[in-house]
C-alpha positions in Angstrom: -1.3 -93.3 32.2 1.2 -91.9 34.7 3.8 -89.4 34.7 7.1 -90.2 33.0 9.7 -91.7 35.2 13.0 -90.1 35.7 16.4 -92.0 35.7 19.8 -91.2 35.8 22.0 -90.8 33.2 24.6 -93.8 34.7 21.7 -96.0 35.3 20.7 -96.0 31.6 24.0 -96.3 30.4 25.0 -99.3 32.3 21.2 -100.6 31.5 22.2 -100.0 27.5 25.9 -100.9 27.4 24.8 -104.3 29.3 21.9 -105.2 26.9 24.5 -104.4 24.1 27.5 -106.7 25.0 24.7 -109.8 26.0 23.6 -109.3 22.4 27.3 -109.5 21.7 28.8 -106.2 20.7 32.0 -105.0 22.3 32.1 -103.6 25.4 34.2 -100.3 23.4 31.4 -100.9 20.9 28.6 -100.4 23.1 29.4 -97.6 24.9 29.6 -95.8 21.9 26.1 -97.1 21.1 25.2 -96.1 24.3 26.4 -92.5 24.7 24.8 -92.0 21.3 21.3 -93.3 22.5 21.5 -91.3 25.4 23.1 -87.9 23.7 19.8 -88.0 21.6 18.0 -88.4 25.3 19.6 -85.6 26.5 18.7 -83.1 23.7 15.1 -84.4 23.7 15.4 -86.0 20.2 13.7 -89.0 21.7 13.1 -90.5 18.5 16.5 -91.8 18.4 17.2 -92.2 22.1 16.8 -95.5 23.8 13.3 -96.7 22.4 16.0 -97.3 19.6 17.4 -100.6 20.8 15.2 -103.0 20.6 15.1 -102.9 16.8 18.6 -102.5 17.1 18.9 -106.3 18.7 16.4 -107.9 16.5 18.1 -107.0 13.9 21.1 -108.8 15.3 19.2 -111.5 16.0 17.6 -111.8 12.6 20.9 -111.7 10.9 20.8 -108.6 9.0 23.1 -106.6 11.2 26.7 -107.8 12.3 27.7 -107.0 15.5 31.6 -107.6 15.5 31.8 -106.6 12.0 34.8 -105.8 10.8 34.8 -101.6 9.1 37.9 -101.4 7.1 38.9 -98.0 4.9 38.0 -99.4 0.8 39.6 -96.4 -0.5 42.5 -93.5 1.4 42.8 -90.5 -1.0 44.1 -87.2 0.0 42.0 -85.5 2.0 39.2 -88.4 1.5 38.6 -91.4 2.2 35.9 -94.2 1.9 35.1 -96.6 4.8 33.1 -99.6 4.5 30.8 -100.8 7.3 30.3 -104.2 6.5 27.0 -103.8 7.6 27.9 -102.9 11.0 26.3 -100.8 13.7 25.8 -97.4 12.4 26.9 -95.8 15.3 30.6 -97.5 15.6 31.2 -96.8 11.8 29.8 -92.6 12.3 32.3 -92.2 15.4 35.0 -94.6 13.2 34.8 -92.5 10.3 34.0 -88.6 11.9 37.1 -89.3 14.3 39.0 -89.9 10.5 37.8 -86.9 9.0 39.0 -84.8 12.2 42.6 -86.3 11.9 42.4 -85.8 8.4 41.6 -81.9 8.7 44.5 -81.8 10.8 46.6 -82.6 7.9 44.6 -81.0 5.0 42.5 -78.8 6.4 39.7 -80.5 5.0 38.6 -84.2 5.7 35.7 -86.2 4.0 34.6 -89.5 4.8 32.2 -91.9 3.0 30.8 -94.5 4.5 29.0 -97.5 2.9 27.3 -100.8 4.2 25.9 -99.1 7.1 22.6 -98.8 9.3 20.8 -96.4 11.0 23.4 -94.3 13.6 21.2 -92.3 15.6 21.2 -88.9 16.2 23.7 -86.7 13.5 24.3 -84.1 15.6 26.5 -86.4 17.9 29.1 -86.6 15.2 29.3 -83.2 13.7 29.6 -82.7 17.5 33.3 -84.6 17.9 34.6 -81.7 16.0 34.3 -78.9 18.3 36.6 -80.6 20.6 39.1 -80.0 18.0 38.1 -76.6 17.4 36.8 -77.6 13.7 33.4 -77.7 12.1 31.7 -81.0 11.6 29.4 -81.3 8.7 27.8 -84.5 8.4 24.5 -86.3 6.7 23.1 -89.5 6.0 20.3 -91.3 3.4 17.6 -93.1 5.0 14.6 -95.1 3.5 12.0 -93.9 1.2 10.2 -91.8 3.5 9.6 -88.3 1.2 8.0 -88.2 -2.1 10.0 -86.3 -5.3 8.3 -83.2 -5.3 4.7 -83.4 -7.4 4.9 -87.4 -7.0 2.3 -89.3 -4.0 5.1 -92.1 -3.9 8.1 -91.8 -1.3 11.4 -92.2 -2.8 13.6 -90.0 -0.8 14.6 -90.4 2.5 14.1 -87.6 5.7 18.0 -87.5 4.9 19.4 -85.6 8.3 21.8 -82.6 7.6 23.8 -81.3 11.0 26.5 -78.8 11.4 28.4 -77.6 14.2 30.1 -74.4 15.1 32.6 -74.1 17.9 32.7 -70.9 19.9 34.9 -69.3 22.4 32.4 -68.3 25.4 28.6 -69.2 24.0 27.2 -72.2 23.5 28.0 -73.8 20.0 25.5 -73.3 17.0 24.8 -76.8 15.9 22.1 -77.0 13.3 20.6 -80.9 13.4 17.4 -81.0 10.8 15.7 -83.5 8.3 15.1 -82.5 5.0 11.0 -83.7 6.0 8.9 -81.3 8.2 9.7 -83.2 11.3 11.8 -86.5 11.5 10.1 -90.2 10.9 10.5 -91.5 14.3 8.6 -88.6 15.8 5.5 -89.9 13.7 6.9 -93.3 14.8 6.7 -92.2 18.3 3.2 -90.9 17.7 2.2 -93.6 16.3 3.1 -95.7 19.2 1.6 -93.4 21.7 -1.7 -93.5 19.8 -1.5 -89.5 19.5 -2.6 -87.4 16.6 0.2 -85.5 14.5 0.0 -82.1 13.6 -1.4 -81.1 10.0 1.5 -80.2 7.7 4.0 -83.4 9.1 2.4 -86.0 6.8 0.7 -86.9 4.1 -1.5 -90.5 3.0 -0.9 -92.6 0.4 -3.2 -90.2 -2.1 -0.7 -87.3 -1.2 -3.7 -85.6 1.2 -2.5 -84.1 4.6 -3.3 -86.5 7.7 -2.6 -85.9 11.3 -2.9 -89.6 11.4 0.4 -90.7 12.0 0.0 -94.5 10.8 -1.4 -92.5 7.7 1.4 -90.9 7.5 3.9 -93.8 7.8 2.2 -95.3 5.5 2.0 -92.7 2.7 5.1 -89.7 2.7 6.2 -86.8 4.7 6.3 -83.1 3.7 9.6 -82.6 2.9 10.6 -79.2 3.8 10.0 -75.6 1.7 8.1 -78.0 -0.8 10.6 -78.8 -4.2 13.6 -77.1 -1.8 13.5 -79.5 0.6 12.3 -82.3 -1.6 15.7 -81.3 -4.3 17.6 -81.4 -0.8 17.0 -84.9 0.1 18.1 -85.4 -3.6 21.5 -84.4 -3.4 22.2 -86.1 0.3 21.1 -89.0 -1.4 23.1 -88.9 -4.2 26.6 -87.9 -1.6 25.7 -90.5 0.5 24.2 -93.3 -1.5 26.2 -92.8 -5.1 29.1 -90.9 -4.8 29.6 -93.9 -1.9 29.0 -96.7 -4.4 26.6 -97.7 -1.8 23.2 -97.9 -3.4 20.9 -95.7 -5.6 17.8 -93.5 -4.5 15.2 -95.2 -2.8 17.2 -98.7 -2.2 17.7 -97.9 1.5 15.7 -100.0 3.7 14.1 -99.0 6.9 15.7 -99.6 10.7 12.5 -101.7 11.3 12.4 -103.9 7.5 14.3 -106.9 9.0 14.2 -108.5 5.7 17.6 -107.6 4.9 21.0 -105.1 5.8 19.7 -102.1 5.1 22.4 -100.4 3.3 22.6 -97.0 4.4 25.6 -94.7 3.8 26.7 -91.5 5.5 29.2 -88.6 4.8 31.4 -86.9 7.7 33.3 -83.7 7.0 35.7 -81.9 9.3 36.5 -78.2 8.6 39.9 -77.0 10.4 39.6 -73.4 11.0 43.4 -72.7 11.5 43.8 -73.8 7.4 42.1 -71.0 7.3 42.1 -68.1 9.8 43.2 -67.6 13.3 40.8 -69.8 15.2 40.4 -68.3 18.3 39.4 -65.3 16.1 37.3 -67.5 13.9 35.1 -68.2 17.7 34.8 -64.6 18.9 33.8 -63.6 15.8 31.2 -66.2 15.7 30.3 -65.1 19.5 30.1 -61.6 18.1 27.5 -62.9 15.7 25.5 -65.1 17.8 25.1 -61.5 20.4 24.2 -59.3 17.7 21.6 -61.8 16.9 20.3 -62.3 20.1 20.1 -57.9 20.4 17.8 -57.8 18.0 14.2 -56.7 18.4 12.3 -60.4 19.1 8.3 -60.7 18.0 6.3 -61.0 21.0 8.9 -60.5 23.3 9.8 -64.2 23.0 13.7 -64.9 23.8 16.0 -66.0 21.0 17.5 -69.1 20.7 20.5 -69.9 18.5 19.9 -73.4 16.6 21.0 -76.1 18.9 20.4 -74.0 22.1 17.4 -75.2 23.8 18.5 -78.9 22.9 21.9 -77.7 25.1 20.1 -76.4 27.7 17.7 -79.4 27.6 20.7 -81.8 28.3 22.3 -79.6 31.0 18.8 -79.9 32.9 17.9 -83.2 32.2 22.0 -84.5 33.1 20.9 -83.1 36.6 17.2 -84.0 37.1 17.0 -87.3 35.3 15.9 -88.6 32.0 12.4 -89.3 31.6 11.0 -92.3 30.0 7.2 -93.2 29.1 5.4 -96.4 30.6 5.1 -97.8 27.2 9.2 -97.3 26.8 9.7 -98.9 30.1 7.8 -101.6 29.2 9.4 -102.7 25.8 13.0 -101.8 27.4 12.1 -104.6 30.5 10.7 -107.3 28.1 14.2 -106.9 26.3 15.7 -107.1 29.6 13.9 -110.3 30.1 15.2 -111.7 26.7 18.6 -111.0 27.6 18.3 -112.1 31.7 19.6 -108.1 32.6 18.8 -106.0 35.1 15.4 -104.4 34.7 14.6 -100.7 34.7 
């Protein structure tokens, strides 16, 4: 197998937002899609980077995902408000209802948005991202399919259930926490999985509830959910904000990005936190500066360097905006024979 191939950023964007529109999503529509697939590129979350779209288009093309669908707000109340995704593209209805929750904060001081009817949106972190151009945090999280089981229980219930934060700053690079409430997120076992590779002891476990570092094992039985009945009681309550305080669906009625038996039914929550409700917030941002040095002074083991969360994964993007972004002969592959399908320009 040869070395990755590097492309540029534009190329893969144009590649994506062409594929997109031939499958018939709007051209607005897909570059959303398309700077989301290619943010998770970027910041090496590969997972939910391009190899992404081609369950993406069959699920347009078996009917369980509309791509014109119309997202209208069910419910405006104060400083909330519920948007329904009409079983939409994940991705449109995240920036729809995050880009609410920002104008909101800039009324309130505080905006939350539900989202129901939805699929799978990509990478969180892109979202709770959107508010640091406004100088407010973004707190955002989704439920996903039974992927995790309750805590003493061998059958998966809960979902990986992504939780992301961002913090702006004034000169160093923003702290923007992006983790799953499992050990590592499903589509890296996914990924594993398709790259026939071994996973590490401690990601999975098989249908018996024994560790594996096989990752169709693993797939097939749960994920360790992080800090055991923490992480486990975690998922529980991002379930319950996104799925039932959304009126959206109960725990373990999500289905997964690759079921194409039916819309999958995933709901999401977006908050945005406006620090001038509450303090100064150029203050706010050198004081968070202040905090993120006095970290980074402090004795490291081994001499390694410190990295605040969200660091390397900005770093990563800086290096990979400039160099490329590499994608895997089997990712190349699947990517043309969709290019095929749709008569667009190969990779």
């Amino acid at each position: 197998m040869g070395d990755p191939i590097l492309y540029d950023i534009d190329t893969l964007n144009e590649y994506c937002i062409s594929l997109l529109t031939k499958a018939g999503v709007k051209t607005e529509h897909a570059e959303i899609i398309a700077e989301t697939l290619l943010c998770a590129e970027l910041r090496d979350i590969k997972s939910h980077g391009i190899i992404r779209l081609p369950t993406y288009l069959q699920r347009i093309e078996a009917g369980i995902l509309n791509p014109i669908a119309d997202m209208r707000f069910e419910k405006e109340y104060g400083a909330t408000a519920l948007l329904d995704a009409n079983n939409g593209f994940g991705q449109i209805a995240g920036h729809k209802a995050m880009t609410a929750a920002i104008e909101i904060a800039s009324l309130y001081g505080i905006g939350v948005v539900g989202v129901k009817n939805s699929n799978h949106f990509g990478i969180a972190s892109y979202y709770s991202m959107l508010a640091l151009e406004k100088d407010m945090i973004g707190i955002v999280m989704t439920h996903a399919s039974p992927a995790i089981a309750p805590f003493g229980t061998k059958t998966p219930l809960l979902g990986t259930n992504p939780l992301t934060a961002a913090v702006p700053t004034s000169k160093e690079i923003p702290i923007v926490l992006d983790m799953s409430m499992s050990t590592v997120a499903r589509g890296k076992i996914r990924y594993s999985a398709m790259k026939n590779e071994k996973i590490p002891f401690g990601w999975g476990l098989d249908s018996e509830g024994n560790p594996t570092d096989d990752p169709q094992k693993a797939l097939d039985g749960s994920l360790v959910p992080i800090g055991g009945v923490k992480g486990s009681g975690l998922a529980l309550i991002i379930d319950i904000l996104c799925g039932v305080l959304t009126n959206n669906s109960i725990t373990g009625e999500v289905k997964n990005v690759t079921d194409m038996s039916g819309p999958s039914k995933t709901g999401h929550l977006f908050a945005a936190l406006n620090i001038s409700a509450f303090m100064d917030s150029q203050l706010f941002k050198d004081n968070i500066d202040k905090i993120i040095n006095k970290i980074k002074a402090l004795p490291s083991i081994n001499n390694n360097q410190i990295y605040m969360a969200g660091e390397i994964e900005y770093y990563l993007a800086e290096k990979k905006k400039k160099d490329g972004i590499p994608l895997e002969e089997e990712v190349i592959n699947s990517l043309n024979i969709l290019a095929d399908r749709y008569s667009a320009s190969r990779l």
